[in-house]
C-alpha positions as a Markdown table, in Angstrom:
| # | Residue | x | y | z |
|---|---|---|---|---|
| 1 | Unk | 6.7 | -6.4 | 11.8 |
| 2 | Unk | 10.0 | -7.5 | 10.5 |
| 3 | Unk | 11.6 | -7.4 | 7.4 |
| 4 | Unk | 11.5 | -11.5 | 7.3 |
| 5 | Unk | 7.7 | -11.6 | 8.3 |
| 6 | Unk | 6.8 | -9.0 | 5.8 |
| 7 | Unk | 8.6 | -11.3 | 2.6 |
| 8 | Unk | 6.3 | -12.8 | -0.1 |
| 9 | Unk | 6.4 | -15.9 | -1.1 |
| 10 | Unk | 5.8 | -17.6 | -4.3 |
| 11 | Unk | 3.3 | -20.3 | -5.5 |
| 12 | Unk | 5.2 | -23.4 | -3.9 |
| 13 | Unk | 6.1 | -21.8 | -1.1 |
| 14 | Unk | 9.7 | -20.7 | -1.6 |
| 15 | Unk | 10.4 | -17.0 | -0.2 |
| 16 | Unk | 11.0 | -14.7 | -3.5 |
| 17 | Unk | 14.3 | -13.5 | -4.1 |
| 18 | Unk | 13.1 | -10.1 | -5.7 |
| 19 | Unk | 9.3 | -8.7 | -6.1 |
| 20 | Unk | 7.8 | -10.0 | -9.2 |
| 21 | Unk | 7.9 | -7.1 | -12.1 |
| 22 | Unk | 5.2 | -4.8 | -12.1 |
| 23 | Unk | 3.3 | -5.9 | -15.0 |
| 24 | Unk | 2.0 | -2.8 | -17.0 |
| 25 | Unk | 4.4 | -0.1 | -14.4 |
| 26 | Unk | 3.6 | 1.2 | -11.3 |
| 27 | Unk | 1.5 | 4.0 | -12.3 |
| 28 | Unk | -2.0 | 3.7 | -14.8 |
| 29 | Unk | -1.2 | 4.3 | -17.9 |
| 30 | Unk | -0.7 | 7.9 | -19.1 |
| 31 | Unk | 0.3 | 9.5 | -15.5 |
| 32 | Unk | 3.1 | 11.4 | -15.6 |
| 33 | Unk | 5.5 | 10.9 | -14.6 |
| 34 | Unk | 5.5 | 7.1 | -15.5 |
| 35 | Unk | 6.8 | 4.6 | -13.3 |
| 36 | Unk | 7.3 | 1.8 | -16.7 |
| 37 | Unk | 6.9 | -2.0 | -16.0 |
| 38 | Unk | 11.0 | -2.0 | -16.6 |
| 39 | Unk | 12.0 | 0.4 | -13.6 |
| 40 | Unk | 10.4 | -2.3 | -10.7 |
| 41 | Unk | 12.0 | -4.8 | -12.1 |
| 42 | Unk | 14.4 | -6.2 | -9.3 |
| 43 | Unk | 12.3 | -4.8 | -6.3 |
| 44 | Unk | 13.4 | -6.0 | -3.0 |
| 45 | Unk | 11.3 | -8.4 | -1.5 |
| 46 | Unk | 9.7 | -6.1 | 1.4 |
| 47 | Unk | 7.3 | -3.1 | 1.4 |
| 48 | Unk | 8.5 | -0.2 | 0.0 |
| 49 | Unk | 7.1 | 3.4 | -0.1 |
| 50 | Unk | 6.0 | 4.6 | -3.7 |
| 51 | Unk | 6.6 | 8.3 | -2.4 |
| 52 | Unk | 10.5 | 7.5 | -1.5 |
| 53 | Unk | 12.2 | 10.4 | -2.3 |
| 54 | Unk | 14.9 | 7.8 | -2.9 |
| 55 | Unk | 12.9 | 5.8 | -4.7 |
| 56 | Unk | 10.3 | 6.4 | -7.4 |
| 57 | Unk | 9.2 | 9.4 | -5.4 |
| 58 | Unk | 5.4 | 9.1 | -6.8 |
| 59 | Unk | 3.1 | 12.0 | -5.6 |
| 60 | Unk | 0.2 | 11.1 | -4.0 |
| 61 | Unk | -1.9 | 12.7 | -6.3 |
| 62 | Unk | -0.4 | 9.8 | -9.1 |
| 63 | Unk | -2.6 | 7.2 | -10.7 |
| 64 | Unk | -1.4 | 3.9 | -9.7 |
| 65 | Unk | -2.3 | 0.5 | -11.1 |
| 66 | Unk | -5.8 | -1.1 | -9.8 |
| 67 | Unk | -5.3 | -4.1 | -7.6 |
| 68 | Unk | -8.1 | -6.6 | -8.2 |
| 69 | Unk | -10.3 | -7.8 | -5.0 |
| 70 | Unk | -11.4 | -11.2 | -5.9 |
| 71 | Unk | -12.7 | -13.3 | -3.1 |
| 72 | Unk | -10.8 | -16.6 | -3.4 |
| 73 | Unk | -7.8 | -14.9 | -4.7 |
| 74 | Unk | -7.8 | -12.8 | -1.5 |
| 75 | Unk | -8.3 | -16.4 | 0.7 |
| 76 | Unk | -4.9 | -17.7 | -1.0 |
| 77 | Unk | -3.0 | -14.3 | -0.6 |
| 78 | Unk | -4.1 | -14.3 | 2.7 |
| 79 | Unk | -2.5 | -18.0 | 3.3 |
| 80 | Unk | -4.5 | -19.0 | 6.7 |
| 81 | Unk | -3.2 | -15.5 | 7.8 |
| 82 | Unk | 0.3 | -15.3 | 6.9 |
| 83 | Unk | -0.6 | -13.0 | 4.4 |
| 84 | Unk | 2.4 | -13.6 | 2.4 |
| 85 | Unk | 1.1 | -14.6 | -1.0 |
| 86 | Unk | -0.2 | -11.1 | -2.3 |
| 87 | Unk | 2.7 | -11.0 | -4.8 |
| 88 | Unk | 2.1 | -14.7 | -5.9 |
| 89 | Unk | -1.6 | -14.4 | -6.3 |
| 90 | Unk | -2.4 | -10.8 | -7.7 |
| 91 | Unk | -1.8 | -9.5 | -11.4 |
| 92 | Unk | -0.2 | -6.6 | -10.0 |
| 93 | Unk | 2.9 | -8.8 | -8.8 |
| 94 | Unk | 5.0 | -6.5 | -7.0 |
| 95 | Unk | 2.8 | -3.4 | -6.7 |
| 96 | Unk | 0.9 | -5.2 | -3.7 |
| 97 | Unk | 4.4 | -4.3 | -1.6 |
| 98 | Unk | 3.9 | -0.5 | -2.0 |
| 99 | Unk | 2.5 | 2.0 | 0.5 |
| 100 | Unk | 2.8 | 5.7 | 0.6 |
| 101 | Unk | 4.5 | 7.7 | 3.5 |
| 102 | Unk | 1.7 | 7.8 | 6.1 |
| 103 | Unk | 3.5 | 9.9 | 8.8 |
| 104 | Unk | 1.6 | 12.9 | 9.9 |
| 105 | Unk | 3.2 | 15.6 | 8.0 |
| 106 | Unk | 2.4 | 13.7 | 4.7 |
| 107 | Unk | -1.0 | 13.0 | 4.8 |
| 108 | Unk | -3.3 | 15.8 | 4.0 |
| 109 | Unk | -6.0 | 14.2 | 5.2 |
| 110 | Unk | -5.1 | 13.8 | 8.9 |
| 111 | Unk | -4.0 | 17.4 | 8.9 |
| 112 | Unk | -7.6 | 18.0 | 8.4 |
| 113 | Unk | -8.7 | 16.1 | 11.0 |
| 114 | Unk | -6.3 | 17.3 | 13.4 |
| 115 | Unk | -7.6 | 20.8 | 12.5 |
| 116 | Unk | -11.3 | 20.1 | 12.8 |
| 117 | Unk | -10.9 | 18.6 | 16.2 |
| 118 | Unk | -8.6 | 21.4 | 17.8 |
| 119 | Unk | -11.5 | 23.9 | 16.6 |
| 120 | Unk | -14.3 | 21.9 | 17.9 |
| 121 | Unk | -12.6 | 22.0 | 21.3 |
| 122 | Unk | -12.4 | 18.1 | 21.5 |
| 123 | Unk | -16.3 | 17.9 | 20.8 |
| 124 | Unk | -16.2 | 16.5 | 18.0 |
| 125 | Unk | -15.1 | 13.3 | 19.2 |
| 126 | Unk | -16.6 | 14.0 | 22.7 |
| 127 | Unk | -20.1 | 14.2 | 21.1 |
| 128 | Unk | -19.7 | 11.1 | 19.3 |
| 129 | Unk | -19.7 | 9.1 | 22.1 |
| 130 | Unk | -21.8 | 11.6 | 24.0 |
| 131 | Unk | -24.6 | 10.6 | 21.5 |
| 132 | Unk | -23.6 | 7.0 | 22.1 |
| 133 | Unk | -24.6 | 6.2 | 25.4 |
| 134 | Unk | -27.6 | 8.5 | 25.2 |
């Protein structure tokens, strides 16, 4: 993906110049520390990672906003699968751009993983398709 595919663009089509504000902040309200509707005002127009050291360096254990998942809202943000109108059609504006870091190191989750599977000897994938084909 490029940083040109991965732009929003706005209601009549134009290619945003910044992210719209994050109405409400980035984070629910009372998480500390808040990330307040004023700080993501004059986002870039790209993703951005919410646990950016340089950035708003957000734990992942923060609260964030809720996105809503309406159906015809998703079809326009989706835009015959451009997907560049999630900024245009959510009312989360910018906070649609964010992601967390999800290299390896990072995630707790996959560290997990990776564990179980080294001490199941590779079965525990093995036996998934084992049972599978059985």
């Amino acid at each position: 993906m490029t940083a040109a595919s991965a732009q929003q663009i706005d209601r009549d089509g134009t290619v945003l110049k910044t992210l719209p504000t994050i109405w409400t902040g980035l984070t629910a309200t009372g998480v500390t520390p808040a990330i307040s509707e004023a700080m993501t005002t004059n986002l870039p127009n790209s993703p951005f990672a919410i646990d950016d050291v340089n950035g708003f360096n957000t734990l992942l254990s923060a609260t964030t906003r809720d996105l809503y998942h309406r159906f015809y809202e998703n079809q326009m943000q989706i835009h015959g699968g451009k997907n560049d109108m999630f900024a245009a059609w959510a009312d989360s504006d910018g906070l649609v751009m964010d992601h967390y870091n999800t290299t390896p190191d990072k995630l707790p989750l996959y560290k997990i993983q990776n564990r179980a599977a080294v001490h199941a000897g590779g079965q525990l994938l093995h036996g998934a398709h084992s049972a599978v084909r059985s």
